[in-house]
Every structure is written in C-alpha cells, then in structure tokens.
C-alpha positions as CSV (number, residue, x, y, z in Angstrom):
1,X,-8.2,-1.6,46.0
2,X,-11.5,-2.7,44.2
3,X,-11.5,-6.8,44.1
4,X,-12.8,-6.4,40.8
5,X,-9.6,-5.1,39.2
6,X,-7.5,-7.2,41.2
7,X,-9.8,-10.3,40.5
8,X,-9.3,-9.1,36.3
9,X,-5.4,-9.1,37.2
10,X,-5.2,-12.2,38.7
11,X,-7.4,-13.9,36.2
12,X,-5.1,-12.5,33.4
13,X,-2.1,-14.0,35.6
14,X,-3.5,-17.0,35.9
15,X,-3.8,-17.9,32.6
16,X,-0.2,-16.6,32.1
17,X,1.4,-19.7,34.2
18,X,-0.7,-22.1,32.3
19,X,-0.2,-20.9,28.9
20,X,3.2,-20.0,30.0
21,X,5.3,-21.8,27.0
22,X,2.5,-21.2,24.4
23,X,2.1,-17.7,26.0
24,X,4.0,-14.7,23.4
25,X,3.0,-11.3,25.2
26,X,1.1,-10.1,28.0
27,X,-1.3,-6.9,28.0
28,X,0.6,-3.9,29.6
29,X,-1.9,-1.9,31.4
30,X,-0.7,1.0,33.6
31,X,-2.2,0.3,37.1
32,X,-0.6,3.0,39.4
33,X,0.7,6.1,39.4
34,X,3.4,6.7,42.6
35,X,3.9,9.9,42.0
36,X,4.9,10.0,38.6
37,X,5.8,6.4,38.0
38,X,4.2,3.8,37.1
39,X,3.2,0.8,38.0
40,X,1.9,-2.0,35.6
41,X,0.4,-5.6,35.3
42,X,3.4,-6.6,33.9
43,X,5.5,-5.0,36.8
44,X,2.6,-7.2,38.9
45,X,3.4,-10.0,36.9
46,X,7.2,-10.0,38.0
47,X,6.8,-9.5,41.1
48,X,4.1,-12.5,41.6
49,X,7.0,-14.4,40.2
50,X,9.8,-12.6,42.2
51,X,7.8,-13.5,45.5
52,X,7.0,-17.0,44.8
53,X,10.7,-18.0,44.2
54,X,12.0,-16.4,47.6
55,X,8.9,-17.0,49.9
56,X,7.2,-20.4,49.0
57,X,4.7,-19.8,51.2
58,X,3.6,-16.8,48.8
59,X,1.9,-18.6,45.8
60,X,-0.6,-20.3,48.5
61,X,-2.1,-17.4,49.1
62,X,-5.7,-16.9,48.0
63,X,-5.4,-14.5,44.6
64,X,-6.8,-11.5,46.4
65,X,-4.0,-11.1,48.7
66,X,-1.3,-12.3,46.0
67,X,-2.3,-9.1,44.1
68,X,-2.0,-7.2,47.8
69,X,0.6,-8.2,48.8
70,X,2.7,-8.0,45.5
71,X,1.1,-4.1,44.9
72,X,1.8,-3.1,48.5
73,X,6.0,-4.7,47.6
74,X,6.5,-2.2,44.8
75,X,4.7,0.5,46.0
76,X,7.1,0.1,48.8
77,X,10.0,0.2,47.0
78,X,9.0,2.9,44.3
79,X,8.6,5.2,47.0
80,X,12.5,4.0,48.6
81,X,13.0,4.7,44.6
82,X,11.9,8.4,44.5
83,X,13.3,9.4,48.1
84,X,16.3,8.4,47.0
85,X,16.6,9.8,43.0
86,X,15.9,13.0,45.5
87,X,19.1,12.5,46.7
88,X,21.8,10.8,44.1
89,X,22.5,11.8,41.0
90,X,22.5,8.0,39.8
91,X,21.4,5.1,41.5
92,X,23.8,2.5,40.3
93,X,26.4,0.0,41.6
94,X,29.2,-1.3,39.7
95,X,29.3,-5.0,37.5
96,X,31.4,-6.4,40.1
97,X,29.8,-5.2,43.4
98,X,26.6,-6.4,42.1
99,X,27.8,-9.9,41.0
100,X,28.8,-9.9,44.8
101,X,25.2,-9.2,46.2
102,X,23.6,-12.1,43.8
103,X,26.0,-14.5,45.5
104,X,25.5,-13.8,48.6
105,X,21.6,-13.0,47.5
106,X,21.1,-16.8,45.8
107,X,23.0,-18.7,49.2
108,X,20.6,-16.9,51.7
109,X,17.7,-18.1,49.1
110,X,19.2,-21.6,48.9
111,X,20.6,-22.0,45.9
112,X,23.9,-24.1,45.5
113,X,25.2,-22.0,42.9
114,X,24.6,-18.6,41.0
115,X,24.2,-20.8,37.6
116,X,21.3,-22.2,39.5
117,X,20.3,-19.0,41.5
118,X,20.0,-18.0,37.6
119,X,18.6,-20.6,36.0
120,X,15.9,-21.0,38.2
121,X,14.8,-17.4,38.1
122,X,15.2,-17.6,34.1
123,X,13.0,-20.4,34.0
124,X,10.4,-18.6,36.1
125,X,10.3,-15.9,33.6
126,X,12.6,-13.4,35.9
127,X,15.0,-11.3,34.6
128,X,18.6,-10.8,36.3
129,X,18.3,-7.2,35.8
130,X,14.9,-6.9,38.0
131,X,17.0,-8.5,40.5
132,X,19.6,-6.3,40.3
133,X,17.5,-2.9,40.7
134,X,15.9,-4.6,43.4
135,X,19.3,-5.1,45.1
136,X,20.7,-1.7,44.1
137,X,17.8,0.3,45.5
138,X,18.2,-1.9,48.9
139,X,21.9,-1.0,49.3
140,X,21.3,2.6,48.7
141,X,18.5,2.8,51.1
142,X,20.4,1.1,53.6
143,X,23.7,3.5,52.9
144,X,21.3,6.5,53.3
145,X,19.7,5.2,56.3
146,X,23.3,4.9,58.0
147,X,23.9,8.0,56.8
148,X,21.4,9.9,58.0
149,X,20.4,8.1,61.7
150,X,23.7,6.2,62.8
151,X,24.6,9.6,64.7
152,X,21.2,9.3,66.6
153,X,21.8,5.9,68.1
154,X,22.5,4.9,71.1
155,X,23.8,2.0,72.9
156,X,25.2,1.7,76.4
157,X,28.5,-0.7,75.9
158,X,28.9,-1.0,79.7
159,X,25.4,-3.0,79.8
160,X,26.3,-5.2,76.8
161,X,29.6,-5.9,78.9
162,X,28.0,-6.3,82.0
163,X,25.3,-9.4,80.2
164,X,28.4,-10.7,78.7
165,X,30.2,-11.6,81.7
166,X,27.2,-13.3,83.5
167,X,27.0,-15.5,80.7
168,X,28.3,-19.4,80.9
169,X,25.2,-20.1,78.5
170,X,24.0,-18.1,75.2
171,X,20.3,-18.2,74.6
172,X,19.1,-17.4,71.1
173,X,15.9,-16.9,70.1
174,X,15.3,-17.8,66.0
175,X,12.3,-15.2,65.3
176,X,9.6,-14.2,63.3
177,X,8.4,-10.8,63.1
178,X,4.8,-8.4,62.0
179,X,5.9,-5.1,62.2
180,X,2.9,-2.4,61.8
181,X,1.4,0.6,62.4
182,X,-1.8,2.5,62.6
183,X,-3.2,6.1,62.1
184,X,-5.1,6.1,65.7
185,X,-4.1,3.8,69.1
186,X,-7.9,3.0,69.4
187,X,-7.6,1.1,65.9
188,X,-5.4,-1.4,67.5
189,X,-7.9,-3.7,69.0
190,X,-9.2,-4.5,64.9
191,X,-5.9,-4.8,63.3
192,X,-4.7,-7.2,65.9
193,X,-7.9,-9.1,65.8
194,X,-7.5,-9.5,61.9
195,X,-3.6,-10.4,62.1
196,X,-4.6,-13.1,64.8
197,X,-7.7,-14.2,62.3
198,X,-4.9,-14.1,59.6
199,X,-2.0,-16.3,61.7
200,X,-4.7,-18.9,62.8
201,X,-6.2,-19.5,59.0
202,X,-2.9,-19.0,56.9
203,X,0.2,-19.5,59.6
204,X,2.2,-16.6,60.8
205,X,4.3,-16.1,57.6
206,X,1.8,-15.6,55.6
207,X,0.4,-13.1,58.0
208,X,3.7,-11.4,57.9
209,X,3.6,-11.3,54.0
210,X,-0.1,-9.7,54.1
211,X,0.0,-7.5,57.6
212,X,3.9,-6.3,58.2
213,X,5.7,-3.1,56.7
214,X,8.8,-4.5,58.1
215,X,11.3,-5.0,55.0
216,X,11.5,-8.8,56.3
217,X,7.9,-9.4,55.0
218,X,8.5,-10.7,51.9
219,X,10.4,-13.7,53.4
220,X,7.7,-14.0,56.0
221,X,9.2,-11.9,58.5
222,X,11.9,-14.6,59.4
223,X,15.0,-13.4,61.0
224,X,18.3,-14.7,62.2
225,X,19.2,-16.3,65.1
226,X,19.6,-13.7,67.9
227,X,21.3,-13.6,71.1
228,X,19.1,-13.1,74.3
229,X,21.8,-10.0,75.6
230,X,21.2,-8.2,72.3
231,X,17.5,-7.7,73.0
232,X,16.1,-4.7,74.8
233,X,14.2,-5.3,78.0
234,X,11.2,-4.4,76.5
235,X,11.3,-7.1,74.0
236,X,13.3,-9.2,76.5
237,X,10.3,-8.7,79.0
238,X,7.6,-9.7,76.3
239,X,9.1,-13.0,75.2
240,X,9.9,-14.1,78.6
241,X,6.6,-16.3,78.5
242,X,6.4,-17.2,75.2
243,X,6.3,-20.6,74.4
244,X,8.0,-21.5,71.1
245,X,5.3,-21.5,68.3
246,X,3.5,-19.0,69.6
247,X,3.7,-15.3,69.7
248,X,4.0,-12.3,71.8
249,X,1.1,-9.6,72.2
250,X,2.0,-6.2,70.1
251,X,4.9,-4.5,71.5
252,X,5.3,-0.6,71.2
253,X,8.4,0.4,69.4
254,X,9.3,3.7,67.3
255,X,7.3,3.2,64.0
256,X,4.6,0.7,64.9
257,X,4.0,-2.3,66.4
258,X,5.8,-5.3,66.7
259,X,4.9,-8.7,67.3
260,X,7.4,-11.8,67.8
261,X,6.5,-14.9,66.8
262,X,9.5,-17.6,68.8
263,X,10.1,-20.1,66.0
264,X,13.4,-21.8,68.2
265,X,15.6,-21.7,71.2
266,X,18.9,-22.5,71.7
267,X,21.6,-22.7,74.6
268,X,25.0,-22.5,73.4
269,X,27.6,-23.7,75.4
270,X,31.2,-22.4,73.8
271,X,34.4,-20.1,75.1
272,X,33.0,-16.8,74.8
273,X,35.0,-14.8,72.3
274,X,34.8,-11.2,74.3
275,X,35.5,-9.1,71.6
276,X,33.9,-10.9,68.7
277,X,30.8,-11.5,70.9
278,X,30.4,-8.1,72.4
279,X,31.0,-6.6,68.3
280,X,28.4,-8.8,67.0
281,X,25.7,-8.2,69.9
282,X,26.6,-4.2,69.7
283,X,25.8,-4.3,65.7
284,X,22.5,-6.1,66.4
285,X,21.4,-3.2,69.1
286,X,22.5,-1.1,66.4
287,X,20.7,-2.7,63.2
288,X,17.1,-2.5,65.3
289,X,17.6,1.4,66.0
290,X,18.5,1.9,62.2
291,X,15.4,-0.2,61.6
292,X,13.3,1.6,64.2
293,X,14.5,5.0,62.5
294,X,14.5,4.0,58.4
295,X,10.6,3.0,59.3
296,X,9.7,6.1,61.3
297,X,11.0,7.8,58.3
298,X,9.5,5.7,55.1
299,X,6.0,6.6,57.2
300,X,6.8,10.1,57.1
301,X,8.1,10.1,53.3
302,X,5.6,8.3,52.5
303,X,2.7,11.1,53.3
304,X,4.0,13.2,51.0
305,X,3.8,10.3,48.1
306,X,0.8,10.5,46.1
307,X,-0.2,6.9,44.8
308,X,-3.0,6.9,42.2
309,X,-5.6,3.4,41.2
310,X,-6.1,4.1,37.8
C-alpha cells in the first residue's frame, strides 16, 4: 500500500466526520479489485465506522493503520465472499434468523437494546443492511467450515474425562489472542520484533487489530473465558509462566502463529455439572481445530485470489 493513497483516503475521511451533518455525498473511487469486485473509499468509509463502534480502541489508531487495518477487514471478507458464491447458489438468511443474530450481535457489543444497537449505528452513518451481509457471510463460512473439516477432528473424550475428575477447582484463563503467519520460518524473528514494538507503543489490542489474521482481530483479539482442561498441552505448557498482563512467546499451531496475551484468572469453586461441563470443554477443543482448519484453508484460498491497488 502506497502511504500516499492511503494518506489521500484518510484525509478525505477526515473531513467526512467533521463535516458530517453539513456533509451531502462522498467521492466514490474504486480502490481494489479482489478478483472481480470491488472495493471502494466509500466501502473504506463504512468500515472505519463499522470498526470504531465494535472496537473502541480502533479510532486511536494513527490514520495509516486505520486505513490498514480497515482494507486488510474487507479484503478478508470478500475473499470468504467469493469462496463461498463458488459454492451456494445464494447467500442469504431469512428476516427472522437474521433479526436473531443482531440480538445476540448488539448484547455481545453492549448495547441494552436493538433500538439502541440501531440507533447508535444509524447515527454513525451505518446501515443495518452492511451489518446484515457482514453477519450472513460469517454464518455461511462458519456452516461451510463445519461442513467441510468437523469429519477431520479429533478429540480424545477419555482425556477430557480424566482432567474433569481431578478437578475440585476450575481455572479459566480470560485471553487475548495475535494469530499470524509467515511465508518463510526465518522471517519470524522481524514479525515478532514488530508485533512486540507494536504491543509496547499501542497495547496488545491494538496490536491484534493491526498484526492478527485471526477472525477475533477486529475486537482486539479478545476471547471468552476458557477453562484450563480445554486447552492443549502445548498451549497449556506456554501459559504456565505467564503472568497476567503479559504474553506468551509465538506458539506453533496449524496456520500460523499464535500468541496469548493472559488478560485474567479465575478459580471456580462450584458442583461440577459432568455432562454439561465435559459438553462445553469438548465443543471448545472442537471450535480451536475448526479454527486451526478454516485458517489453513482461507491461506490456501486466498493464493489463488488476485487483489489489484488501483
């Protein structure tokens, strides 16, 4: 990306929040090609605004990497986009299914209601609808990901059963995450010293925002809270050490890197519902396979994508 063009964006977007209210219409220049579609200043434009709502920690970013970061989004999710028009005849969810997802999309943001959920966006200039196609490309990605990879994983119950009963305590870690990856191992020594440059000058989210291909990077790369027996050793093993605030060194995982970032910890001391707890670890040793997999594949899709500056 030439800084110029994305200084000339910015600029143009700057002026665009000031003027907002006096503002009528904004120049629509195409800016990339993914293949054949498009991306534009206005699509930039959105997505600025799409970012800043869910990730507050977005719009103090310096203007270079707001343009990045918001370019590198919906790059991302055109490509999800035309793996997947490969694949369905039509990518669309029903009225009703889709109300459901903004519900449940506007509590995990924080909003009280979806009047305000709404509201809020409408005043930022954010159409329902982008949030819709957003959502609907998501849930069809994810379907096809299950799809495709849930026969390919594997998860040894007898272990998970065997961490259950030694527990009288539950440890959970509340994490953060950088997932990435490089072209060559002997490349890794300058990516991690710029994502450690990048954590001690801006914070770890905003690292995550800037540096991780992980679908969790546009909310930082925060994730739930997560029981210690539904790690794997590996990543048991590297956050064994870690003190909370800080981070673990890169761990090697199919489709990149990973690095942990220990936010929390928690013992909790409650009856152990067997069933419900073994279920709920099992789907989490599940979910990070699926995740593994869906990245090892967007890497692979993605070489045969060809994305044009123009």
């Amino acid at each position: 990306m030439k800084f110029n063009k994305a200084r000339f964006i910015i600029k143009l977007l700057i002026v665009y929040f000031i003027f907002f209210d006096q503002v009528i219409a904004i120049e629509n220049k195409i800016l990339f090609k993914v293949n054949n579609h498009i991306i534009t200043s206005v699509d930039i434009l959105n997505e600025i605004n799409y970012l800043s709502l869910i990730n507050k920690d977005f719009e103090n970013l310096d203007e270079q990497k707001i343009f990045e970061v918001s370019k590198n989004s919906l790059i991302r999710e055109k490509i999800k986009e035309i793996d997947l028009s490969q694949k369905f005849t039509e990518i669309k969810l029903e009225e009703k299914y889709l109300n459901e997802l903004i519900k449940n999309h506007s509590k995990k943001l924080g909003f009280e209601s979806i009047d305000a959920f709404k509201t809020e966006f409408k005043k930022n200039n954010i159409e329902i609808d982008l949030v819709k196609k957003k959502l609907t490309i998501e849930v069809y990605w994810n379907q096809f990901i299950v799809d495709k990879f849930l026969k390919n994983v594997r998860i040894n119950d007898e272990n998970i059963k065997k961490d259950l009963k030694k527990q009288k305590k539950q440890k959970e870690f509340l994490l953060s995450e950088i997932l990435f990856n490089l072209e060559t191992k002997d490349q890794l020594e300058n990516k991690l010293k710029e994502i450690k440059q990048t954590i001690s000058k801006e914070g770890f989210s905003k690292a995550a925002l800037i540096h991780s291909i992980s679908d969790t990077s546009n909310s930082g790369g925060k994730l739930d809270w997560i029981n210690e027996a539904s790690l794997n050793t590996k990543i048991k093993s590297a956050l064994k050490n870690v003190e909370i605030g800080l981070y673990t060194n890169p761990i090697l995982i199919p489709g990149g890197y990973l690095i942990l970032k220990i936010n929390d910890t928690r013992q909790v001391e409650k009856e152990i519902d067997f069933k419900k707890e073994f279920e709920k670890i099992k789907r989490v040793k599940i979910n990070e396979q699926l995740n593994q997999m869906a990245n090892l594949y967007f890497n692979k899709i993605k070489k045969n994508i060809l994305i044009n500056e123009l």
